[in-house]
C-alpha positions as CSV (number, residue, x, y, z in Angstrom):
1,X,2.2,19.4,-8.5
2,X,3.4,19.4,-5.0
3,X,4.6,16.6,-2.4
4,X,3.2,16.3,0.6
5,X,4.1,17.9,4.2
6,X,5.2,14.7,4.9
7,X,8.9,13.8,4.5
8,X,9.7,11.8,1.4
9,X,9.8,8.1,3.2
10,X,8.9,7.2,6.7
11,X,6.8,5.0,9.0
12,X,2.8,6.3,10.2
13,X,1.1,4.8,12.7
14,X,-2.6,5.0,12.1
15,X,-5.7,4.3,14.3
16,X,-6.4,1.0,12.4
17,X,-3.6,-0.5,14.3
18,X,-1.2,-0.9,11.7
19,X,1.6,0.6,10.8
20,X,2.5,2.6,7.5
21,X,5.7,2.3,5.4
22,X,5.8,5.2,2.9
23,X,7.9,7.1,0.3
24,X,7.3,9.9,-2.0
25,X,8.4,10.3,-5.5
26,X,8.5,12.1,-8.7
27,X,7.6,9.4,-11.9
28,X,9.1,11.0,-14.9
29,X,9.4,15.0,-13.6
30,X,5.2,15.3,-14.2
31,X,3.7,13.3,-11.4
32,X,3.8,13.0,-7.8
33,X,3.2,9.6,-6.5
34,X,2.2,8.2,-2.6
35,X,2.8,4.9,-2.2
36,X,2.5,2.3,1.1
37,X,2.7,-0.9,2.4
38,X,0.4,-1.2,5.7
39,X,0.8,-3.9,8.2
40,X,-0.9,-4.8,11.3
41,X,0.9,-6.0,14.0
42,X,-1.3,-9.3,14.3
43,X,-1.7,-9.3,10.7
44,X,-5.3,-8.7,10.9
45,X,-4.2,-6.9,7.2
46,X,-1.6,-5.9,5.0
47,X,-2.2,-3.8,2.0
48,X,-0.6,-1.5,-1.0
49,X,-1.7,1.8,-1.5
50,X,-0.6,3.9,-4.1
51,X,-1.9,7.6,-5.2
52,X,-1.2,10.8,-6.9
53,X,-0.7,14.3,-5.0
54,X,-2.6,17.7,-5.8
55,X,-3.1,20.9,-4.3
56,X,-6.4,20.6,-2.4
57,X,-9.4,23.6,-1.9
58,X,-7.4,24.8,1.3
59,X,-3.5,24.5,-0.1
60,X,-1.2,24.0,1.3
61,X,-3.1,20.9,2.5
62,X,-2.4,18.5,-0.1
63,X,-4.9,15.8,-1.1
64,X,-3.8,12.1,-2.3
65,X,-6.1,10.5,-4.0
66,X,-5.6,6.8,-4.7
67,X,-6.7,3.3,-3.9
68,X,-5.9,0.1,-1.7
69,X,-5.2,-3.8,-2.2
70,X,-4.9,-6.2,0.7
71,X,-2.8,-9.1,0.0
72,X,-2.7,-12.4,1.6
73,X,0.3,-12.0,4.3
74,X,-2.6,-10.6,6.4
75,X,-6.3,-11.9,6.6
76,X,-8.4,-9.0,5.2
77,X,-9.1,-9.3,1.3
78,X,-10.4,-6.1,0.3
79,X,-9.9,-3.3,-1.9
80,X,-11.0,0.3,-2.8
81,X,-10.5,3.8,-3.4
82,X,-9.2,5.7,-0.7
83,X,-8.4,10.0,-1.1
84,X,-6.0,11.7,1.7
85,X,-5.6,14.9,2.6
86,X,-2.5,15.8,4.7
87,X,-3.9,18.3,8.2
88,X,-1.8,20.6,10.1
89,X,-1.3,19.9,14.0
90,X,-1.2,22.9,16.7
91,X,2.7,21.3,17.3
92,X,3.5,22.5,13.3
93,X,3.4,18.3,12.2
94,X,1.0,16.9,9.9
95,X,-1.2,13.9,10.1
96,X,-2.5,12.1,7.1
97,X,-6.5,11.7,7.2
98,X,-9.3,10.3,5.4
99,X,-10.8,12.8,2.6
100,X,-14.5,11.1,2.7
101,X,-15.9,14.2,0.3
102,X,-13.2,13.5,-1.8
103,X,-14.0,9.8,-2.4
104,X,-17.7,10.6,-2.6
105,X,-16.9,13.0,-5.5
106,X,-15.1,9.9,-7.0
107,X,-18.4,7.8,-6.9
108,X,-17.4,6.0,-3.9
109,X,-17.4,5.6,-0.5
110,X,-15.5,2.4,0.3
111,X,-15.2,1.2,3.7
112,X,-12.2,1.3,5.3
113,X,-10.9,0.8,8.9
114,X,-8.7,3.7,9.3
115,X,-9.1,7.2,9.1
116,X,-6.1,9.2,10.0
117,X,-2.1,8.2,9.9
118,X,0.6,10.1,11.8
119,X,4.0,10.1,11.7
120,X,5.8,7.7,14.4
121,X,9.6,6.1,14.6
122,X,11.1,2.8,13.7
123,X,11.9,2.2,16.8
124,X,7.9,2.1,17.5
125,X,7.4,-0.1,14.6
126,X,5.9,-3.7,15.8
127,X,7.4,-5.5,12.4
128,X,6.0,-9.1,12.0
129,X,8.3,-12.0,11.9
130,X,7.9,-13.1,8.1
131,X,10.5,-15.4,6.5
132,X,8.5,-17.1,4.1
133,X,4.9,-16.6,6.1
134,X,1.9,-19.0,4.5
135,X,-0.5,-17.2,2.6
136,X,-3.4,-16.4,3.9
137,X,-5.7,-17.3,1.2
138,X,-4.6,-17.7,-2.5
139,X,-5.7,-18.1,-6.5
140,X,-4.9,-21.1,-8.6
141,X,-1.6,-19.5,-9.8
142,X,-2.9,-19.0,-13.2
143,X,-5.9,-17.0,-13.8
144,X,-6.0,-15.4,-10.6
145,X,-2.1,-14.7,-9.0
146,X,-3.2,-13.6,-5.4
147,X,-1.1,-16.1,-2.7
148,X,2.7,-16.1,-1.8
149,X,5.5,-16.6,-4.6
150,X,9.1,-17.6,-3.6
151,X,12.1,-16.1,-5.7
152,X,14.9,-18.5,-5.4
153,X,16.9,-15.6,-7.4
154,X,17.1,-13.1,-4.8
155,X,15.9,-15.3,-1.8
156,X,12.6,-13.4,-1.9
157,X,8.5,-13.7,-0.7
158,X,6.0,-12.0,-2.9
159,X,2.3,-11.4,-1.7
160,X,0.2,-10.6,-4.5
161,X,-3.0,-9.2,-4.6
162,X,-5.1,-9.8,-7.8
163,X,-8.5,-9.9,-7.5
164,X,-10.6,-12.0,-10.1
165,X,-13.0,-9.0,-11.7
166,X,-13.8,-5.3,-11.4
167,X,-16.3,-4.2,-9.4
168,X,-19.1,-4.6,-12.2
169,X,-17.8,-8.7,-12.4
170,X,-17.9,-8.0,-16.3
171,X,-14.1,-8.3,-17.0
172,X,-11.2,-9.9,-16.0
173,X,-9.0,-7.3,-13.6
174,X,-5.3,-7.2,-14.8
175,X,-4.5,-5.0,-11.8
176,X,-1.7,-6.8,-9.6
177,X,0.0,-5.4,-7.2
178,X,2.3,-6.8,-4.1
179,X,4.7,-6.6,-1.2
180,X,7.7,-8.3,-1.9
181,X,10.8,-8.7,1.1
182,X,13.8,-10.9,2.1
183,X,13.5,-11.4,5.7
184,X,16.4,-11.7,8.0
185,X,17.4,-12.2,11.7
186,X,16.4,-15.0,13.7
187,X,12.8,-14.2,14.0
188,X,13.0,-13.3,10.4
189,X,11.2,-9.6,12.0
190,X,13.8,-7.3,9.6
191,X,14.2,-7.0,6.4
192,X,17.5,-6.7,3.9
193,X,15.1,-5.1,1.8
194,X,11.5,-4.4,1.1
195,X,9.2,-3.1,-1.9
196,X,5.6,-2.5,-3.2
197,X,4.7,-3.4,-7.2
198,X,2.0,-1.6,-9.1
199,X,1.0,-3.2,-12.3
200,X,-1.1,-4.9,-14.9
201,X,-1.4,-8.5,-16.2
202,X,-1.1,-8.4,-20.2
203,X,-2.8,-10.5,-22.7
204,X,0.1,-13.2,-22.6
205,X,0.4,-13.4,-18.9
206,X,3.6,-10.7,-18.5
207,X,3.8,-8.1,-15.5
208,X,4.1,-5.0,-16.6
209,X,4.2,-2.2,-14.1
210,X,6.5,-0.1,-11.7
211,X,7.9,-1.3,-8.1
212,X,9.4,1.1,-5.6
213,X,11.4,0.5,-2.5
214,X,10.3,1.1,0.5
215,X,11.4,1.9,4.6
């Protein structure tokens, strides 16, 4: 299973006007995994992605397919599956762009407002001022997690995204996942350090999943 063109972590700019922070990695030497945290600048959205890489029909072009959770630093509250596929440039780069066959051969054709990512710089980056940011909307804290959580351990905010039910409204959804930081500077626009959690909600209320640092 490859990686991407891409290189392992970085920052795309894509033409939903957010920005992208990303990082490749290898889960336990068999699979490849894409994951991001997307922010827009006037925090229109933010959102987790997370995918696995394979070799598509034209290799090298490499396809991600994956899926998307908005949580509630930003104002959009949606979710879907989403499939990448990474395209060469004349200039020997690659951008990142939306694979809409791909997601149709999943079942699916969420809606989405971007459709192609490319690589920019930090010093680009239009990072929003943060420390502590209200959430946007919120559960009740019990059944339903989504809103902002304060760690007074490691001085940290947590958005989590965790939608009430699946898409049939039949079962509870145990999927969680978030963007947790510790914002610093006077505007509170960096960050000591950042990360994105994948997981699932158990029986008994435990977290169980995987987080990974990000740019």
């Amino acid at each position: 299973m490859p990686f991407s063109q891409l290189p392992l972590e970085g920052v795309l700019r894509c033409d939903d006007g957010g920005f992208y922070y990303f990082r490749q990695y290898d889960r336990d030497g068999a699979v490849e995994r894409f994951v991001m945290y997307g922010e827009h600048p006037e925090l229109d959205f933010c959102r987790v992605y997370s995918g696995t890489l394979s070799f598509g029909s034209s290799a090298p072009n490499v396809v991600i397919q994956g899926g998307w959770q908005d949580v509630p630093k930003g104002r959009s509250c949606t979710h879907g599956l989403l499939s990448l596929i990474t395209e060469p440039q004349p200039d020997g780069t690659y951008h990142l762009v939306r694979d809409e066959e791909a997601d149709r051969d999943r079942g699916r054709l969420d809606p989405f407002p971007g459709s192609r990512w490319q690589l920019t710089t930090f010093a680009d980056v239009q990072r929003v001022g943060s420390s502590r940011r209200r959430p946007q909307y919120q559960g009740d804290g019990r059944i339903n997690l989504t809103g902002r959580w304060i760690s007074e351990a490691n001085d940290g905010t947590y958005y989590i995204g965790n939608p009430n039910f699946d898409d049939n409204a039949s079962r509870f959804n145990r999927s969680v996942d978030w963007y947790g930081e510790r914002a610093i500077g006077p505007l509170g626009n960096r960050t000591a350090w950042a990360h994105v959690f994948l997981g699932d909600k158990q029986e008994d209320g435990t977290l169980v999943g995987e987080f990974v640092d990000i740019p």
